[in-house]
C-alpha positions as CSV (number, residue, x, y, z in Angstrom):
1,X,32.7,3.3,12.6
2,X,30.5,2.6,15.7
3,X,27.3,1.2,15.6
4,X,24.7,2.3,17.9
5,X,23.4,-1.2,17.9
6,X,19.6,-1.7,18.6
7,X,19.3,1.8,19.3
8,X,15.7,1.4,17.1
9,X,14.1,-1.8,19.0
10,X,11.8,-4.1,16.8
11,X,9.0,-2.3,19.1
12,X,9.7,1.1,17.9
13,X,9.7,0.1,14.1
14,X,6.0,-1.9,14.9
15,X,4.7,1.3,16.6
16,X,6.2,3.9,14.2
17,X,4.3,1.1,11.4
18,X,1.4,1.7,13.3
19,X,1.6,5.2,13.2
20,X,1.1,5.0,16.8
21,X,5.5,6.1,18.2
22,X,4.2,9.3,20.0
23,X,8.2,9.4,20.8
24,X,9.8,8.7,17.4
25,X,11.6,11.9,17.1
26,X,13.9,10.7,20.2
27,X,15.2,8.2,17.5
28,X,14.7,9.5,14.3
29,X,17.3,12.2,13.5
30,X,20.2,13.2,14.9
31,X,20.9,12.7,19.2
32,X,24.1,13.0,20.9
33,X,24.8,9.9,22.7
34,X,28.0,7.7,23.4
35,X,28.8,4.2,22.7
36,X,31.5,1.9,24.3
37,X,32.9,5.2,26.1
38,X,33.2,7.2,22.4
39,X,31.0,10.2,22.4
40,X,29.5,11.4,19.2
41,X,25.8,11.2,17.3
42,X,23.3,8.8,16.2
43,X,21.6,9.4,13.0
44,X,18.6,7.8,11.9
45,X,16.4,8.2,9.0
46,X,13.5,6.7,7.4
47,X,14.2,6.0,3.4
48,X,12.2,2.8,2.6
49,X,12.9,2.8,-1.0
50,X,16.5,4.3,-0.6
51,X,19.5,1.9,-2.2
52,X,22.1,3.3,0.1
53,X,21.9,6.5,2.7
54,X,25.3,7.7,4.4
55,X,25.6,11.1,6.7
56,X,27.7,13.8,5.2
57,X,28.9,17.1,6.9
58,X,31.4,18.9,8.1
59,X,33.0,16.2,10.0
60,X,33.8,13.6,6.9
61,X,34.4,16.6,4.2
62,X,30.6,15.8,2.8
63,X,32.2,12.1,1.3
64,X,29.2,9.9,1.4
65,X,31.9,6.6,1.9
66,X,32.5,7.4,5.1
67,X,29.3,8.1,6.8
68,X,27.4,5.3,5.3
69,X,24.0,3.7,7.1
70,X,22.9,0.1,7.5
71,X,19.4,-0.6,7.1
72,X,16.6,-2.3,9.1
73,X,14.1,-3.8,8.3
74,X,11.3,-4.2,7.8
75,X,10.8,-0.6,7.6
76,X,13.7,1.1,5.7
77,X,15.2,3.1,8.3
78,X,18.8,3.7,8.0
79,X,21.0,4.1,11.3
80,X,24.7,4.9,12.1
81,X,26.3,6.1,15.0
82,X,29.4,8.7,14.4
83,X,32.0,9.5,16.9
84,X,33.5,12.8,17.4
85,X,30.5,14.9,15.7
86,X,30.0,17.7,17.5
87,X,27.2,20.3,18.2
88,X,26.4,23.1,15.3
89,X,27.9,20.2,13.2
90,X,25.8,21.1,9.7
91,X,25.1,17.3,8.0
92,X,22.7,16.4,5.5
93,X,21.7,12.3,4.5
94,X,23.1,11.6,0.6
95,X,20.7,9.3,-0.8
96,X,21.2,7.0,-3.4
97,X,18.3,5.6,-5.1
98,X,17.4,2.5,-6.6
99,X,17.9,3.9,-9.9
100,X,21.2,5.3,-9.3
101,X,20.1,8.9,-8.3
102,X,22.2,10.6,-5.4
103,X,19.9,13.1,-3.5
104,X,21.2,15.1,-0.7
105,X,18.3,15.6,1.8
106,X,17.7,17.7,5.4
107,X,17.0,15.5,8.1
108,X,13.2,15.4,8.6
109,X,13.6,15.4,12.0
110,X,16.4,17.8,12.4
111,X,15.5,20.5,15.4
112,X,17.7,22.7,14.0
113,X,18.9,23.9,10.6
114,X,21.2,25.9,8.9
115,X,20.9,29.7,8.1
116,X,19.1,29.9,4.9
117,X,20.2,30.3,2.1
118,X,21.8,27.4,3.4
119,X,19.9,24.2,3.6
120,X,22.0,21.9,6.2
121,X,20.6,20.3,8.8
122,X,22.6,21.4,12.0
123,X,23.8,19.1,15.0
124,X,21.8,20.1,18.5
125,X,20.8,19.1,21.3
126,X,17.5,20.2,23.1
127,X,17.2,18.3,26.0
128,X,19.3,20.2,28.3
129,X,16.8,23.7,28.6
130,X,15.7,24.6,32.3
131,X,11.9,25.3,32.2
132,X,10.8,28.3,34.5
133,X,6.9,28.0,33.2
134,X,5.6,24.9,36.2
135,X,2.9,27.7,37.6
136,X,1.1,28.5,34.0
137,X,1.7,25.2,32.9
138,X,-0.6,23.9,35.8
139,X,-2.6,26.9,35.5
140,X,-3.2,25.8,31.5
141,X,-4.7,22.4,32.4
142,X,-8.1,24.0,34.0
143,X,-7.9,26.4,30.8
144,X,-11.8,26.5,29.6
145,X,-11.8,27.2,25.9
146,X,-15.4,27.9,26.1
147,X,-15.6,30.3,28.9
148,X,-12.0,32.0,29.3
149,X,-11.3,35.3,27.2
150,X,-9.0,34.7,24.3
151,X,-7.6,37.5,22.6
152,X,-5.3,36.3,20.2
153,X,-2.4,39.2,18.4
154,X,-1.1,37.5,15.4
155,X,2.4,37.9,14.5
156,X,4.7,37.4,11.9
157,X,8.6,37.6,14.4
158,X,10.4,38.7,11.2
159,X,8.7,42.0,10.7
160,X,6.4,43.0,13.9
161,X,9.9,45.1,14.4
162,X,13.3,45.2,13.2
163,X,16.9,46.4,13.9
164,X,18.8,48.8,11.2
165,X,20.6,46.5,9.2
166,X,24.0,45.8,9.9
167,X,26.8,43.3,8.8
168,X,26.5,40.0,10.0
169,X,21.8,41.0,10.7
170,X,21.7,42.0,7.4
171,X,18.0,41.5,7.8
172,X,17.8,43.4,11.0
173,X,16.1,40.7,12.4
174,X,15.3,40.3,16.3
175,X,16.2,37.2,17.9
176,X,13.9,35.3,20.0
177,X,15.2,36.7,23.3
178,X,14.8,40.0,22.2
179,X,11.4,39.1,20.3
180,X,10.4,38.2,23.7
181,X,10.9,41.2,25.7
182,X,9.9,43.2,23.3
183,X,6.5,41.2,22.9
184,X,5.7,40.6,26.3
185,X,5.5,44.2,27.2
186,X,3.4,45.1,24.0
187,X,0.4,42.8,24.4
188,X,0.7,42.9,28.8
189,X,0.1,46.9,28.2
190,X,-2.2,46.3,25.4
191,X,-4.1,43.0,27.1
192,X,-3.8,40.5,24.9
193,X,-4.1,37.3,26.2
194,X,-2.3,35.0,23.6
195,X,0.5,35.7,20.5
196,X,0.1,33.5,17.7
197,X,3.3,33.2,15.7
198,X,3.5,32.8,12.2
199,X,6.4,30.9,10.4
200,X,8.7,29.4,13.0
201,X,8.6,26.0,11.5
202,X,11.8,26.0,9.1
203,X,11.2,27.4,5.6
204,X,13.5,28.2,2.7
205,X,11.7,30.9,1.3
206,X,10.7,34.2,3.6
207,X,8.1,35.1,0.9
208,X,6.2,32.1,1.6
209,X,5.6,33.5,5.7
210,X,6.8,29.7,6.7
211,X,3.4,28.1,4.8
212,X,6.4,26.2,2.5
213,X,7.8,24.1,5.3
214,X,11.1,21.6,4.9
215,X,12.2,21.4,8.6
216,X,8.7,20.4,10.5
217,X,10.7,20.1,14.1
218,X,13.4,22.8,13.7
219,X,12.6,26.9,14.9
220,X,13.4,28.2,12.1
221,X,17.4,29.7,12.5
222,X,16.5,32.9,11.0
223,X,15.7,34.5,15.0
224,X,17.9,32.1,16.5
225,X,18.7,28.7,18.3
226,X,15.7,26.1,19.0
227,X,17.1,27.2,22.7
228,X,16.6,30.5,22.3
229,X,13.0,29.6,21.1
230,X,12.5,27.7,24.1
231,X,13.6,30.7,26.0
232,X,11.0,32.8,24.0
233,X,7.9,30.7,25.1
234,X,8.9,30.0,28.9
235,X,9.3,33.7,28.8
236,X,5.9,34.7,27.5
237,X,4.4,31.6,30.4
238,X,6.3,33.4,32.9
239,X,4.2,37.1,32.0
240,X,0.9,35.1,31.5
241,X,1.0,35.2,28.1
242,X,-0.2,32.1,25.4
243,X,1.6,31.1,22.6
244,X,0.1,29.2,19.6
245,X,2.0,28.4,16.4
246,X,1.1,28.2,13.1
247,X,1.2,24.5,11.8
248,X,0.9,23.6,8.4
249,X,0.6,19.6,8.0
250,X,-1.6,20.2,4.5
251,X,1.3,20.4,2.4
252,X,4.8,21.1,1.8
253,X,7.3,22.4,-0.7
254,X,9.2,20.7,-4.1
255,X,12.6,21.8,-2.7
256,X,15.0,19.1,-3.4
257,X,16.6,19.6,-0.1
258,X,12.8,19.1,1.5
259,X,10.8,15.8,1.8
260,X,9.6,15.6,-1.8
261,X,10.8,12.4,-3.4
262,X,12.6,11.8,-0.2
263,X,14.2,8.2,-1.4
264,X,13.5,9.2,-5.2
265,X,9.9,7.9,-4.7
266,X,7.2,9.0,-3.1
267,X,7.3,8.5,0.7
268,X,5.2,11.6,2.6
269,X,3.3,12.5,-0.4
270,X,0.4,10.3,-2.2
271,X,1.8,8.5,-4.8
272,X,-0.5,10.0,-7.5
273,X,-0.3,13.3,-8.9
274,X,-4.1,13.6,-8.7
275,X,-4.1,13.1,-5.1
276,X,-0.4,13.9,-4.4
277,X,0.0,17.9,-5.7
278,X,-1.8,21.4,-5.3
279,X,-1.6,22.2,-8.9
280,X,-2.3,26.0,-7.8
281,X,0.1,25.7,-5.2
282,X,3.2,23.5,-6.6
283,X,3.5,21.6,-4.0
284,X,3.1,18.4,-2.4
285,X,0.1,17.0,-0.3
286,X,1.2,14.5,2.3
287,X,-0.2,11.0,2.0
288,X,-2.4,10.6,5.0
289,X,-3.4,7.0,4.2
290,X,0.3,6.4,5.4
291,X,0.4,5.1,9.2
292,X,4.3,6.6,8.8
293,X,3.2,9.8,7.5
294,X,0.3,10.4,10.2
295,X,2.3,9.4,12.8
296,X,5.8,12.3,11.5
297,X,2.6,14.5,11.8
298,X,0.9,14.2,14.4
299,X,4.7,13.8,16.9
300,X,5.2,16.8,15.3
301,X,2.2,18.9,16.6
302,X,2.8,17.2,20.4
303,X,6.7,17.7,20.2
304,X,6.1,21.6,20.0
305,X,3.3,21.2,22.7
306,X,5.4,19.1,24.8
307,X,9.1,19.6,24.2
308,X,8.3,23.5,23.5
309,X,5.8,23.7,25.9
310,X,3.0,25.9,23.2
311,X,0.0,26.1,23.9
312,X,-2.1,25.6,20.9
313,X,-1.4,25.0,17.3
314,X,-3.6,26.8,14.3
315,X,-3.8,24.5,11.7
316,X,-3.4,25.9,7.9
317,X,-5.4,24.8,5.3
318,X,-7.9,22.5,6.7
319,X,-10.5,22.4,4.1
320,X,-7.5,21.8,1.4
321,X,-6.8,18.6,3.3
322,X,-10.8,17.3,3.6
323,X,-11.6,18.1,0.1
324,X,-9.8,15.6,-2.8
325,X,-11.1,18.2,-5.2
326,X,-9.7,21.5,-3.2
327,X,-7.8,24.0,-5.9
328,X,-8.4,20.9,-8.8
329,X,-10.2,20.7,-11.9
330,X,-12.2,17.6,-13.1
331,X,-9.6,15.1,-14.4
332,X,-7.1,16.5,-11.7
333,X,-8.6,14.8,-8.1
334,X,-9.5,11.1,-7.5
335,X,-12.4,10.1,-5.8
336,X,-12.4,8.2,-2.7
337,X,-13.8,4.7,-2.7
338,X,-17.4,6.1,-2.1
339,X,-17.4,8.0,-4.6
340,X,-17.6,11.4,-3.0
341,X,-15.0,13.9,-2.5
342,X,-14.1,13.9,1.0
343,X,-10.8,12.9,2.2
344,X,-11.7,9.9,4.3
345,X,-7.9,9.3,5.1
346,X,-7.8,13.2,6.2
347,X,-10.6,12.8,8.5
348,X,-9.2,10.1,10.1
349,X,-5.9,11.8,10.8
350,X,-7.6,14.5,12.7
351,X,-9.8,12.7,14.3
352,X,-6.6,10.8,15.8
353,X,-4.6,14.1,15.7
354,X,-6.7,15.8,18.1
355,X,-7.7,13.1,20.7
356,X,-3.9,12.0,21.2
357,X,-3.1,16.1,21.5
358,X,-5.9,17.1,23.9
359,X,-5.9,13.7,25.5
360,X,-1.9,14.0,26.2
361,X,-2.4,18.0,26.9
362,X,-5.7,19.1,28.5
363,X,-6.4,22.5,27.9
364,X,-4.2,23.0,25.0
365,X,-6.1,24.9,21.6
366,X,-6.3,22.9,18.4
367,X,-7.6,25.4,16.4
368,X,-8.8,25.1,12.5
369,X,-8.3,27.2,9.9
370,X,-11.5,25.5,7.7
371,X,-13.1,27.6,5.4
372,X,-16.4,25.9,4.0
373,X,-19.1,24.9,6.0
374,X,-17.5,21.4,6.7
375,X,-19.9,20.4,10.1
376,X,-18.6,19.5,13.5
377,X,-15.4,20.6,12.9
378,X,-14.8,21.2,16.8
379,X,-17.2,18.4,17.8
380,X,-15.5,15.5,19.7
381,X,-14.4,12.3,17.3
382,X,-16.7,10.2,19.8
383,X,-19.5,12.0,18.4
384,X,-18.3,11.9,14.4
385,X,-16.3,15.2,14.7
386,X,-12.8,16.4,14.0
387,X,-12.2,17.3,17.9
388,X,-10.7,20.6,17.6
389,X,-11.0,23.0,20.4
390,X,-11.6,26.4,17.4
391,X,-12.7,27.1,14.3
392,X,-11.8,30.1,12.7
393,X,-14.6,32.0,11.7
394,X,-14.3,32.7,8.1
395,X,-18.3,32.9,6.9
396,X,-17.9,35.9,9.7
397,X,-14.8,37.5,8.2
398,X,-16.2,37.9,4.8
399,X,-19.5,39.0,5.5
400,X,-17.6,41.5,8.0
401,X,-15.6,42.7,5.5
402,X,-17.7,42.7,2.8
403,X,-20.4,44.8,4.5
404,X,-17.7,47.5,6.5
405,X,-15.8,48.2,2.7
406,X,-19.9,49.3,1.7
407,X,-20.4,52.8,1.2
408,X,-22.8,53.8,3.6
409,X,-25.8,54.5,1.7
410,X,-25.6,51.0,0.5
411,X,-25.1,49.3,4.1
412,X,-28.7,49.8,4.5
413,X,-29.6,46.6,1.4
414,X,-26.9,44.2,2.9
415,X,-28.0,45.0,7.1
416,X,-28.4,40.6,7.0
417,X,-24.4,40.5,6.3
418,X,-23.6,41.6,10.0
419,X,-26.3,39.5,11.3
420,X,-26.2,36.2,9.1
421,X,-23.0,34.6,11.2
422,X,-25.6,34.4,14.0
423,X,-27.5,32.3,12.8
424,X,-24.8,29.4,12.8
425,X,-23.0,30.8,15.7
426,X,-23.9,27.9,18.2
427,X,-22.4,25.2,15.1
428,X,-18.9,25.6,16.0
429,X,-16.3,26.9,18.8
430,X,-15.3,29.9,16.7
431,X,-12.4,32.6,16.6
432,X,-13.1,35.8,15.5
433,X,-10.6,36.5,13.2
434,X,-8.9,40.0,11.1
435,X,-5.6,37.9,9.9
436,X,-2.6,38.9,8.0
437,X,-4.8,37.1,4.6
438,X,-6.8,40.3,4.7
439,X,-4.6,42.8,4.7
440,X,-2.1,41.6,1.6
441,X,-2.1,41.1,-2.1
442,X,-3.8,44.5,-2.9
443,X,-6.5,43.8,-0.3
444,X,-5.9,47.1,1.6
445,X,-4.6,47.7,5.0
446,X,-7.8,47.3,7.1
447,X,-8.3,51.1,7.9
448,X,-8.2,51.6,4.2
449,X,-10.9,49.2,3.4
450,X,-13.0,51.5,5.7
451,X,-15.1,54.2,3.3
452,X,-14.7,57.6,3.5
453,X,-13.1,60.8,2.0
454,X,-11.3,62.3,5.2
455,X,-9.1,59.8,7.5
456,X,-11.4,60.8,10.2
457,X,-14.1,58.5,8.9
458,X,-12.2,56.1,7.7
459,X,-10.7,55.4,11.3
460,X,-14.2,56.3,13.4
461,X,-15.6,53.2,10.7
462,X,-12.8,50.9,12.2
463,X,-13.2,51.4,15.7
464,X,-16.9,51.1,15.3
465,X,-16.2,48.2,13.0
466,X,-14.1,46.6,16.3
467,X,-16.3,47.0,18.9
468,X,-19.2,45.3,17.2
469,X,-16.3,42.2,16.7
470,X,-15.3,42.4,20.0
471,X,-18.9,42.4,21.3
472,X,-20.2,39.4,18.9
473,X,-19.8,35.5,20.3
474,X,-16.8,34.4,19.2
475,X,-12.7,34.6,20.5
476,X,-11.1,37.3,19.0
477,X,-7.7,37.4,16.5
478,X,-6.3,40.7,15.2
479,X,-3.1,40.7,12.7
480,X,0.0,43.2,14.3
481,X,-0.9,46.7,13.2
482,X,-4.9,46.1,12.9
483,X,-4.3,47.5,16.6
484,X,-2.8,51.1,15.9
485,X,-4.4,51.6,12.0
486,X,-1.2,50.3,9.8
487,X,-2.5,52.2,6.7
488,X,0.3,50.3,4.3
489,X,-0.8,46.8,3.8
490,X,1.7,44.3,5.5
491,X,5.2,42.9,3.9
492,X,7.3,40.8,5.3
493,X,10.6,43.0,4.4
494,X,9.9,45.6,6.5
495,X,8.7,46.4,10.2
496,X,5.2,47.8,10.8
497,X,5.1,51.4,10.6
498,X,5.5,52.5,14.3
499,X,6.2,55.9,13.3
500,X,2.7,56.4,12.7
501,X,1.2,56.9,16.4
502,X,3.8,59.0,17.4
503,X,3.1,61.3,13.8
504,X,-0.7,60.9,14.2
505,X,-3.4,61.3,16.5
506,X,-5.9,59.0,14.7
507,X,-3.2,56.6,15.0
508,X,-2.2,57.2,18.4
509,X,-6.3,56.8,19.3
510,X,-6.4,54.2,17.4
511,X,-3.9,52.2,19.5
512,X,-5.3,53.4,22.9
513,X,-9.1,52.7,22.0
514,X,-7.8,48.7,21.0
515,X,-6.3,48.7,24.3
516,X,-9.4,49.5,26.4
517,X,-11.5,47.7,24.2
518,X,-9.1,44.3,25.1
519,X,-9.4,45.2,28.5
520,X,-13.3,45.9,28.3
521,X,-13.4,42.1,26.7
522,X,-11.3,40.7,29.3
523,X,-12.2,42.2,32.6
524,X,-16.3,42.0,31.4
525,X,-17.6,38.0,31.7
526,X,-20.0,39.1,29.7
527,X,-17.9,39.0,26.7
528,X,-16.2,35.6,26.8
529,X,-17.8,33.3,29.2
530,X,-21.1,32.6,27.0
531,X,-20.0,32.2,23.5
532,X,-21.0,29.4,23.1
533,X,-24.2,29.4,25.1
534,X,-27.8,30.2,23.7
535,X,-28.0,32.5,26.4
536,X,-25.2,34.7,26.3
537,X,-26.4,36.6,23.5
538,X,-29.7,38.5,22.6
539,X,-30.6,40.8,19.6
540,X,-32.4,43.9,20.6
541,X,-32.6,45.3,17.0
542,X,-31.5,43.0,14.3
543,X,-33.4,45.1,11.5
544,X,-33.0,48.8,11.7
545,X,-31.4,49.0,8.2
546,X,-32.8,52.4,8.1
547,X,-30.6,54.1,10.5
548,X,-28.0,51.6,9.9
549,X,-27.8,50.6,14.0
550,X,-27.2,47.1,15.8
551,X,-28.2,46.8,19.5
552,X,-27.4,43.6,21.1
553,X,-26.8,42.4,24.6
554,X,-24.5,40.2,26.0
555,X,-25.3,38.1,29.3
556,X,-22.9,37.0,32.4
557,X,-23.6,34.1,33.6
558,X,-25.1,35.7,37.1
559,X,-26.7,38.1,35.0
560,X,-24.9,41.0,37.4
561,X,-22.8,42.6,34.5
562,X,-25.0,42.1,31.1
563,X,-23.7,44.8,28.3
564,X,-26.1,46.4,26.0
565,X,-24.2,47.5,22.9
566,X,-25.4,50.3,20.3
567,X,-23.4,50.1,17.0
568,X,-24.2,53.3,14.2
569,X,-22.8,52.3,10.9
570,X,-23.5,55.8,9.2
571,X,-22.0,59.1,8.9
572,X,-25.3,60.2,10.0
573,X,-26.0,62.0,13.8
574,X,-28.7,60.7,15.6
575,X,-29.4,62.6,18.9
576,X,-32.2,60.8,20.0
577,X,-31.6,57.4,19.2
578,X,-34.3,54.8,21.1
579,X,-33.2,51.4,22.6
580,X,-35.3,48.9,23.7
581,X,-34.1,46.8,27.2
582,X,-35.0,44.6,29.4
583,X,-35.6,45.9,32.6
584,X,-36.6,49.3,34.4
585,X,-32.8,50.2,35.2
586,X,-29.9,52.1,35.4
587,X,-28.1,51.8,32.2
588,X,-24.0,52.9,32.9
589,X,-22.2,54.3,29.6
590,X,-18.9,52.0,30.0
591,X,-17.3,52.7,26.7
592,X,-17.9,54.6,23.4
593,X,-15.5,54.2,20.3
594,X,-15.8,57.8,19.4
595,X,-13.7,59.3,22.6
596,X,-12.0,62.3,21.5
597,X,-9.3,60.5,23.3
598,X,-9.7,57.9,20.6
599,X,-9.5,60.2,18.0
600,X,-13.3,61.0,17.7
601,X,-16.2,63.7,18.9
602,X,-17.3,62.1,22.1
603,X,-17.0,64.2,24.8
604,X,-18.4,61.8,27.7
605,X,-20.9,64.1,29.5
606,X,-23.4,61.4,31.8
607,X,-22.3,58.3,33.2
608,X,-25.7,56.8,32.9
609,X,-29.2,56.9,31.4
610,X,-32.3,55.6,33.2
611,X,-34.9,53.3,31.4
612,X,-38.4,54.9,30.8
613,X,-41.8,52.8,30.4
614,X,-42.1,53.3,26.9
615,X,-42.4,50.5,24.2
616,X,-39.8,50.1,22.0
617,X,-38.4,46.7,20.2
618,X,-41.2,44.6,21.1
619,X,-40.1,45.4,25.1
620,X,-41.7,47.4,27.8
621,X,-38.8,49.8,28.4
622,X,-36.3,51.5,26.4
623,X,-34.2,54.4,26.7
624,X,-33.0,57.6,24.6
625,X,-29.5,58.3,24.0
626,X,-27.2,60.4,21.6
627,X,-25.3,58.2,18.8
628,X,-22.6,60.2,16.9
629,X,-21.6,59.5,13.2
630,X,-19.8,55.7,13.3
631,X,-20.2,55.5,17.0
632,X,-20.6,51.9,18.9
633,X,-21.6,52.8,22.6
634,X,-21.4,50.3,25.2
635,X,-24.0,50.0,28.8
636,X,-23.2,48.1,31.5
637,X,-26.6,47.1,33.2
């Protein structure tokens, strides 16, 4: 055996102690190097309570005597060096605990992994990709997160479409290459502005959408090679196209393979039960009070960013990480050393998480999935925040949801649910978001939580329900098929049902009026660049419960293109309906949802309506104009 001696300098075990080795995946794992003119690989690993650790794989018949590790101290990290490994070598570190245990563990660091059901870690090497993506790259540092539009098409690669199953793709699955193609021209001709990709992190288990992770730095091998995934994202770049990832550094799986008991003691989870498992969830929460364990976490999210070149990571599960008593019982949590139930240890992490990320990688999206009311969640850590860029804006979702699935007749007693979110709008840096959460476990594709007895309703309900989204403050997400009215709710065995807008018209309306509304949002300032600006946004009528309307307007910053939208929630007609508005103008009909085009009654008959001196919404001017049955009209002014 040759040793790879020094490889892992005394500073690189102080700084990865620290938590502070922003480059500790270049040692840890497995690199092809050569020693003394003998080419092969260098493993390293990090088992500080381990007895012994050896590699085992394909190369030494899986016999743990003749791949075996020496340790340094004083951290516990094992290294060896291996000639004559090769790539696409599968290996896997046997473990042999102090009590006499052999475990057989993936390499944490591993970039690539083996097909599951296998659960190898697989010999690569990712240094060698040529990147095509310098102009958006450049382009991405002067991205304002504040002022540019953002309209975000989650996807989940497995099922967004598939191939007929044949031997050897049993799964039909499309590769990343392919993925890309395919993807690129669907959201350029539909104008999206970012994908957001769901499960590429390695994961075991395909029912768990990649929210189980065991490989945190490997593309998951189900679409392909980590090469292939590199090829995917300098792809989208090259057609102007964002990609965030889903990152989920809350928790992680009991799979023995996984990092659970990853010596046969607790190393990346918290010691105690109490504060160490989801009981709801079965699985482990990492132990954030560990300067090893932040630092695996946060290299993670800046080797996708940097080594993969995304451009913004949504993190899962942010509220299970500040709360010690998330999904627990009394008698299950421990609290902190205050008293109080907030994850100090949590905070910290993203407080250092998100400074070292945007401070590394301006005008990259950290973006929160944080469900309670948790405050300054995107504020900057300088001024006692979490420093995220986003918030996703679940308070908004619900009440959305909540009031669209009401039968008309009762919309009129819960008018405040549409108009509450405004109220904390200016808090936070908030997404918009329709994710694939709402439309699974019985909760109804979204056109079916629409009421209604004909489909015609139900689908004239969702496109007025989107253009009142798409015109509130906010960025915007919709979940793959939210865009052409998927009316099965979503699995991950099968592709979306594209048969539908060729078979249907409401369908095929569907899909066109999303398009023009995502290019109304992009191409209007009006819609983005004051989000988060006082103001960008005005109610005209925030009360009219009675005919079930909302009238806003939203403001450009030179105030040459303001919008004045007109949103009927009833199955009622009315012909006549009266808008206050500012100013004694010419008021151009840019957009209405209910286009026969779209699917609905609309033929568009006057291009513009003139304002008349009449008093209307506590403003000198209003004007008159025709509003069908679950019609949102929108005025250019």
């Amino acid at each position: 055996m040759n040793t790879a001696t020094n490889f892992i300098t005394e500073l690189d075990q102080y700084l990865f102690g620290q938590g502070t080795h922003y480059d500790i995946f270049k040692k840890l794992g497995a690199h092809m190097m050569e020693v003394d003119g003998v080419k092969g690989v260098y493993f390293a690993v990090w088992a500080p309570n381990a007895a012994y650790v050896s590699v085992v794989g394909d190369f030494n018949q899986w016999n743990g005597y003749e791949g075996v590790m020496r340790r340094l101290e004083p951290l516990g990290i094992f290294e060896t060096f291996l000639p004559n490994v090769k790539l696409g070598d599968l290996y896997k570190f046997q473990i042999t605990t102090k009590t006499g245990e052999v475990l057989y563990k993936a390499d944490p660091f591993a970039n690539y992994a083996e097909m599951r059901p296998g659960t190898a870690s697989r010999v690569t090497d990712i240094t060698n990709y040529k990147w095509g993506d310098k102009t958006w790259l450049n382009k991405r540092i002067k991205f304002d997160a504040k002022k540019s539009p953002m309209s975000v098409y989650e996807v989940h690669p497995g099922s967004w479409k598939k191939h007929p199953s044949k031997e050897g793709n049993e799964e039909g699955f499309y590769n990343y290459k392919e993925l890309a193609h395919s993807l690129v021209e669907y959201v350029t001709e539909m104008g999206y502005t970012h994908v957001e990709l769901m499960g590429i992190a390695e994961h075991p288990f395909d029912g768990s959408w990649g929210y189980q992770v065991t490989g945190y730095f490997a593309p998951t091998s189900r679409y392909g090679t980590p090469q292939d995934f590199m090829y995917f994202v300098d792809y989208m770049h090259k057609h102007n196209i964002g990609v965030i990832l889903d990152w989920v550094p809350a928790h992680f799986p009991r799979d023995a393979h996984g990092l659970a008991n990853f010596d046969g003691t607790p190393v990346f989870e918290y010691a105690d039960p109490r504060k160490g498992e989801h009981p709801d969830w079965g699985t482990k929460i990492f132990d954030f009070g560990k300067n090893e364990v932040r630092n695996f976490l946060i290299v993670n999210a800046l080797f996708w960013i940097e080594q993969f070149h995304v451009d913004g990571l949504r993190v899962d599960a942010v509220a299970s990480m500040l709360y010690l008593d998330y999904g627990k019982q009394e008698g299950q949590w421990v609290r902190n050393k205050f008293g109080g139930n907030k994850n100090l240890e949590a905070i910290e992490f993203f407080k250092h998480l998100n400074s070292v990320i945007l401070g590394r990688n301006p005008g990259v999206a950290m973006i929160a999935e944080e469900s309670t009311a948790w405050p300054k969640v995107t504020a900057k850590p300088e001024d006692d925040g979490l420093g995220f860029t986003h918030k996703w804006n679940m308070g908004w979702m619900h009440d959305f949801l909540d009031y669209m699935k009401l039968d008309p007749y009762f919309r009129k007693d819960n008018h405040n649910r549409l108009t509450f979110a405004m109220t904390y709008q200016y808090s936070e840096n908030y997404i918009n978001v329709l994710s694939h959460d709402e439309v699974v476990h019985l909760k109804c594709a979204m056109v079916n939580k629409m009421p209604g007895t004909e489909a015609e309703e139900k689908y004239a309900n969702l496109r007025a329900a989107y253009t009142f989204m798409y015109g509130h403050p906010g960025k915007k997400l919709l979940f793959m098929g939210q865009e052409f009215g998927q009316e099965r709710e979503w699995s991950e065995e099968r592709e979306l049902d594209w048969n539908l807008i060729g078979e249907n018209k409401l369908n095929a309306g569907m899909q066109k009026y999303v398009k023009e509304l995502l290019n109304l949002y992009k191409t209007n300032p009006a819609m983005h660049e004051m989000d988060n600006e006082l103001d960008g946004f005005e109610w005209v009528n925030a009360d009219d419960s009675y005919h079930g309307v909302y009238s806003f307007i939203r403001k450009s910053k030179d105030g040459k293109r303001n919008l004045l939208f007109v949103c009927n929630f009833t199955p009622v007609e009315w012909k006549e309906y009266r808008v206050g508005v500012p100013k004694k103008k010419k008021y151009k009909l840019l957009f209405s949802s209910d286009e026969k085009k779209f699917g609905g009654n609309r033929l568009i008959t006057t291009d513009s309506v003139t304002a008349t001196a009449k008093i209307w919404d506590n403003r000198d001017y209003s004007i008159a104009c025709p509003l069908k049955p679950y019609e949102a009209i929108v005025f250019s002014f």
